[in-house]
N, C-alpha and C positions, 0 to 999 in steps of 0.2 A: 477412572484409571485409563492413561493412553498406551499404546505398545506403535513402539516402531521397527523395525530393521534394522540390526546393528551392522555397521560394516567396518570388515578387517583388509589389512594389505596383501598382496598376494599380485601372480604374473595374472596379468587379462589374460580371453582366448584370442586377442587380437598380437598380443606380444608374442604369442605360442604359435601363433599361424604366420609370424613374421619371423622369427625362428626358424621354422621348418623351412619357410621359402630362403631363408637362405640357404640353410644348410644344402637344398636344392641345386641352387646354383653354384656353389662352391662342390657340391657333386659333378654336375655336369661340368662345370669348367674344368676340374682335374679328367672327367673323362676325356672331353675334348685333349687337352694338351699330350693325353696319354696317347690318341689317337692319332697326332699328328706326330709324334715323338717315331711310334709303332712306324710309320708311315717311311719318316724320314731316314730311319734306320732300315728300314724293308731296302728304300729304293737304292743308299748309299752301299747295301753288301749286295744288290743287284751291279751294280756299276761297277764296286772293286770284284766283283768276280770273273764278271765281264774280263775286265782289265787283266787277272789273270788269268783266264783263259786264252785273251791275246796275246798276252808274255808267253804263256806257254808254246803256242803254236809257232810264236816267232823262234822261239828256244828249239822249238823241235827242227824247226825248218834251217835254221841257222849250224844245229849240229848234223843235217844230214847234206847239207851246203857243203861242211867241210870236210865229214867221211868221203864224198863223194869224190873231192878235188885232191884229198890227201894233205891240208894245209891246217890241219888242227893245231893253235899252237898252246903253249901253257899261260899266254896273257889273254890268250882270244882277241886279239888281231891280225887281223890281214888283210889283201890288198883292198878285198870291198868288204868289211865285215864293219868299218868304221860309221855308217848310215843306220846299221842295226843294232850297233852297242848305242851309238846315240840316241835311237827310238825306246832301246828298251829301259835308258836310264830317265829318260822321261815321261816313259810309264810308270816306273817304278816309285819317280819324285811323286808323281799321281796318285798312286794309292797312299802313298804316307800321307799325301795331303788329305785324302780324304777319310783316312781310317784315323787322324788326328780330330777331324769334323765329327767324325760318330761321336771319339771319348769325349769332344766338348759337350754333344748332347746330351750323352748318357750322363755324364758331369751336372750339366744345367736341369734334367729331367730326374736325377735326385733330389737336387735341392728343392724345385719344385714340391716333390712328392715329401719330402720334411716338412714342408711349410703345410702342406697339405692336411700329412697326420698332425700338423699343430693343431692347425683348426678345429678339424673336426673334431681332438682329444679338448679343446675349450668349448668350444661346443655340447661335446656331450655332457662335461663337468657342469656348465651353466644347464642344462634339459635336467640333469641328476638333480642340482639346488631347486628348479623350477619344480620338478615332481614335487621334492619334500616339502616345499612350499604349497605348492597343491594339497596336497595330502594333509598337510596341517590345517590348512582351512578347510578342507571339507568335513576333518573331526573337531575341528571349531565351533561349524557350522551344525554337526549334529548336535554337538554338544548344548549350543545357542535354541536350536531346536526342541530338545528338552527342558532346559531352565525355560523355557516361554510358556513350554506345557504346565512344568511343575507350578509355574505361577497364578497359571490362568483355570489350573484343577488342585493341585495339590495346597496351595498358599490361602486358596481361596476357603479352606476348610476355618484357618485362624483368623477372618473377620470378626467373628462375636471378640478376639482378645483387642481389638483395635486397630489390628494390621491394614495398613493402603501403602500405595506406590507410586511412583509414576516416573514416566523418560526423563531422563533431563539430556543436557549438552551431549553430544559427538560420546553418546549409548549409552551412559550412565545411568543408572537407578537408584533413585531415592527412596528411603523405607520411610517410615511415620510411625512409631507404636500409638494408642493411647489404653485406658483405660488398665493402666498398669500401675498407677498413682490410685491408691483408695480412698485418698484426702482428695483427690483431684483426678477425675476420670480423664479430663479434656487436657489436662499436661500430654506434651511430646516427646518424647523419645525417638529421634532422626540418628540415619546414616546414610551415607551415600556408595552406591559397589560401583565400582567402574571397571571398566580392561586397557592395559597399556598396550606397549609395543610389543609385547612377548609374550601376549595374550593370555597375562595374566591376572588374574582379580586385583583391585585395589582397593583398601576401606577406606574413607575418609569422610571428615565432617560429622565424625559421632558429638552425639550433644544429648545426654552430658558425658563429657567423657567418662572413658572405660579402662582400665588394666592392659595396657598393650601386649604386653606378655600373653594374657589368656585371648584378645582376638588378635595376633599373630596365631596361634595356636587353632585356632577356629580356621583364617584366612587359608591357613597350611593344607589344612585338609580338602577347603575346599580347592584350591589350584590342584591338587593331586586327584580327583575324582569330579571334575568337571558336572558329572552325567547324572550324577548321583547324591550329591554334597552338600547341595542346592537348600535344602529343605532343612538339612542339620545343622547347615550356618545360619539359617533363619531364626532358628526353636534356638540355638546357642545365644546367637548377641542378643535375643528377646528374654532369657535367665539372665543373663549379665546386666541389664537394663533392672530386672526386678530388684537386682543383689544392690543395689545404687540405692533403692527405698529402704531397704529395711534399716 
């Protein structure tokens, strides 16, 4: 009897460590652009303040220009008041321009930050399937853990009935009865268990055939009880095998 190593699909730790790092990076990048976004808006309401603070002072100076001289009028011009309406309306073009500059970034530094939560909201969805994917394999793998034991403690009790084994192809095990024919101890009785994509049992290459009905029925219970099933799918298809002689 040989035993090998079965293997199932699942994420590597190298795909999970190239994961992370990216998620990494696509963290840092959104911080950075946040950084620079903070930054550029920091310095563009430093600037329009600025800017109105010099409107203001020039508005203060301009209305105490004209208390003083008694030339207030209801257009606000006069004989030299035309240098300072035209300074203040090219201030004024300047802050629109540049409080137009903020909404585009804050504009652009949404969209950003959409794309953002995209990501990391596929991200997390692909780490969520990676777990259950984990998680399946490693109750696979205990599972696989146990059927290796049952076989190599528990299976090993039905030697005197004729029972042997052994690996075949990408995991599959082949059973053997004999000595279940009383005309014929050395007649065989074969089947083959294997596991598919969705890690679950398959029977095949029974000889002589069986009742598919009663080993679907056997097959059943064992996909449902992995841990434990082991043993009573064995003792089953070996009465089924008997029921073929009488």
């Amino acid at each position: 009897m040989s035993t090998s190593t079965m293997s199932f699909a699942g994420f590597s730790s190298d795909f999970i460590d190239r994961l992370d790092e990216s998620r990494r990076r696509c963290e840092e990048y959104a911080e950075a652009n946040e950084r620079r976004a903070d930054s550029i808006l920091a310095d563009l309401r430093k600037v329009s303040a600025d800017e109105q603070r010099g409107i203001d002072s020039l508005l203060r100076r301009i209305r105490s220009l004209r208390q003083e001289r008694g030339i207030i009028d209801g257009d606000g011009s006069d004989g030299g008041g035309g240098g300072i309406a035209e300074r203040r309306k090219r201030l004024e073009d300047k802050r629109a321009k540049l409080e137009q500059e903020v909404s585009m970034l804050e504009s652009r530094n949404r969209v950003e930050q959409t794309q953002l939560e995209e990501v990391l909201a596929e991200e997390a969805d692909v780490r969520g399937k990676a777990d259950k994917v984990r998680a399946r394999k490693e109750e696979i793998e205990m599972a696989r853990g146990v059927t290796v034991e049952d076989l190599t403690k528990g299976l090993l009790n039905y030697r005197y009935t004729g029972l042997t084994f052994e690996l075949g192809g990408k995991g599959a095990l082949r059973f053997k009865f004999t000595k279940l024919d009383p005309e014929d101890h050395s007649r065989k009785f074969t089947y083959t268990l294997s596991m598919d994509d969705n890690n679950e049992y398959q029977l095949s290459d029974v000889n002589p055939t069986l009742d598919e009905k009663q080993t679907n029925s056997l097959l059943d219970d064992l996909n449902a009880d992995h841990k434990n099933g082991f043993n009573t799918f064995v003792v089953g298809i070996r009465k089924l095998f008997k029921k073929t002689i009488q």
